[in-house]
Residue, then its C-alpha position, 0 to 999 in steps of 0.5 A: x675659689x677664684x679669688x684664692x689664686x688672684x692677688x687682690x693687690x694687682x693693679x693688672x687687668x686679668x682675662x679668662x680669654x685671648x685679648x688684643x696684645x696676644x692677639x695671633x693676627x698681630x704675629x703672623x708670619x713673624x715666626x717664619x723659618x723658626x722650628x719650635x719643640x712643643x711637648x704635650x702637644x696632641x690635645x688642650x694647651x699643646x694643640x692650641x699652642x702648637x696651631x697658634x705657632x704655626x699660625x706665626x709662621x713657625x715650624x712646629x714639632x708636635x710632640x705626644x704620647x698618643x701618636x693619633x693625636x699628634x698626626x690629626x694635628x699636623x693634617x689641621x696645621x697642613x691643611x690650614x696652609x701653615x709651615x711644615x709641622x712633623x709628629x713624634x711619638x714620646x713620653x717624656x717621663x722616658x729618660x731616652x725620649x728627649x735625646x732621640x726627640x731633638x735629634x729626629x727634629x734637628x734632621x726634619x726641621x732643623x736646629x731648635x729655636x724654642x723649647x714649650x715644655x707643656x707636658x704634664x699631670x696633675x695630682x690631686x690627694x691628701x699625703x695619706x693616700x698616696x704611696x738634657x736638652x741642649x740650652x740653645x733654644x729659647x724656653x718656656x716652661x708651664x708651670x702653675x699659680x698653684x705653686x705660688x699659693x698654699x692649698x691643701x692636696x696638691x702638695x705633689x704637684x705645687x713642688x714641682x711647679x714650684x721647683x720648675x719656676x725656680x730652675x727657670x729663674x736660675x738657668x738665666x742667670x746662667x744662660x741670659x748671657x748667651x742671649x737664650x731666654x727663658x720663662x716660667x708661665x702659669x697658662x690658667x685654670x682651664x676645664x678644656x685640657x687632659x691635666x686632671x685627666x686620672x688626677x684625683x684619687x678616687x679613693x681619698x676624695x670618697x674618704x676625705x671629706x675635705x677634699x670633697x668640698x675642695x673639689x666642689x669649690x675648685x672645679x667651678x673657677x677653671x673658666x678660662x679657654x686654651x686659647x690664653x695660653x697659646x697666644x701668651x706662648x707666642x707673644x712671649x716668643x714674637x714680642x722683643x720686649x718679652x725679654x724683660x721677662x726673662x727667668x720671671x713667673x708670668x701669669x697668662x691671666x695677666x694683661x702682658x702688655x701691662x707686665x711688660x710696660x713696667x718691666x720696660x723700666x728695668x732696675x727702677x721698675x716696680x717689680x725690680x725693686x719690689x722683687x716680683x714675679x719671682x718665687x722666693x720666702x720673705x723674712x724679717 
């Protein structure tokens, strides 16, 4: 299953683990005084991110729908002797949340320099069965390979990852200009998160044979740890020459170092004049 979401073409070393070029040593302190908004931040990626920010120097806002789980966060990071962090209570599927979220953090910590946009399910299914913030932050948004690839079940899911990279690729258009970057990250196939927390519908996976099959096949390759992620996020925000980056889809499994190396190269680059790295149809 594995070898379905990897692109036998690449020529870039993959990791399952955190390496060297993200390594959290390498940005310590270099986020200081820089107040981040981190949703889905209580367990999994969020909480790994949240701590590897703090790690940077950062002031993080750790954002949750489990209220506990946002405040033992918060005693590690102070405990940890880490910049100030605060918990927040909110869903974001509540279209009041997000205008009283950055405004609670815009009155502890001050204005928002970085938005993660990590909060997120998942669904696992076949069709039958199933019945503003402000811009002046930089963004990354988690995504998904899921969204690049064709695999059946995950039809809800893969469009709206898919329509999340795209909205990414587009707001830099629009806002590159302001010098406000913005990256779509697929952070990996990991067991050691909530995402597929009541993703599979029960009822088709015990009628549908093929999703049983699919499930067999699928649940083996998720092998990679939060770590990956969170430190990806924080080299994307620390690192400068993340910037060549920008409105790109980026893969955490990808060794950054290399990405960024090529696209340092800017128009002669490979992926300028290949167009990678970003979610389009090829056509005759």
């Amino acid at each position: 299953m594995a070898n379905l979401y990897r692109d036998p073409r690449s020529t870039i070393t993959t990791h399952h683990d955190t390496y060297l070029y993200i390594s959290p040593s390498k940005f310590t302190g270099s986020l200081h005084g820089k107040v981040i908004l981190l949703t889905g931040a209580g367990r999994g990626i969020g909480r790994a991110s949240a701590l590897a920010f703090a790690a940077a120097g950062a002031n993080v806002a750790c954002i949750s729908r489990t209220h506990s789980d946002t405040l033992s966060l918060v005693q590690e990071i102070s405990q940890k002797g880490h910049p100030r962090a605060i918990a927040i209570s909110a869903d974001v599927m509540d279209a009041d949340a997000p205008a009283r979220v950055v405004e609670e953090v815009q009155g502890e910590l001050g204005s928002i320099d970085v938005l993660i946009n990590n909060a997120g399910i998942s669904r696992i299914s076949d069709v039958e069965h199933e019945n503003g913030m402000g811009p002046a932050m930089e963004v990354v948004e988690v995504v998904s390979v899921l969204a690049t690839i064709s695999l059946p079940y995950f039809s809800a899911y893969s469009a709206a990852k898919a329509a999340l990279i795209r909205s990414t690729h587009i707001m830099d258009l629009e806002l590159r200009r302001h010098d406000i970057y913005s990256y779509a990250v697929h952070p990996c196939m990991s067991r050691d998160t909530t995402l597929g927390k009541g993703a599979l519908n029960l009822e088709a996976h015990e009628k549908v044979e093929g999703i049983k099959k699919f499930m067999e096949e699928f649940v083996p390759s998720m092998t990679d740890t939060v770590q990956l992620p969170a430190d990806t996020f924080v080299a994307l925000v620390a690192d400068p020459d993340a910037k060549y980056m920008s409105g790109k889809y980026i893969d955490s499994t990808q060794d950054l170092g290399m990405v960024l190396e090529e696209a340092k190269k800017g128009p002669e680059s490979r992926i300028e004049r290949e167009g990678l790295y970003v979610l389009k149809a090829d056509t005759l």
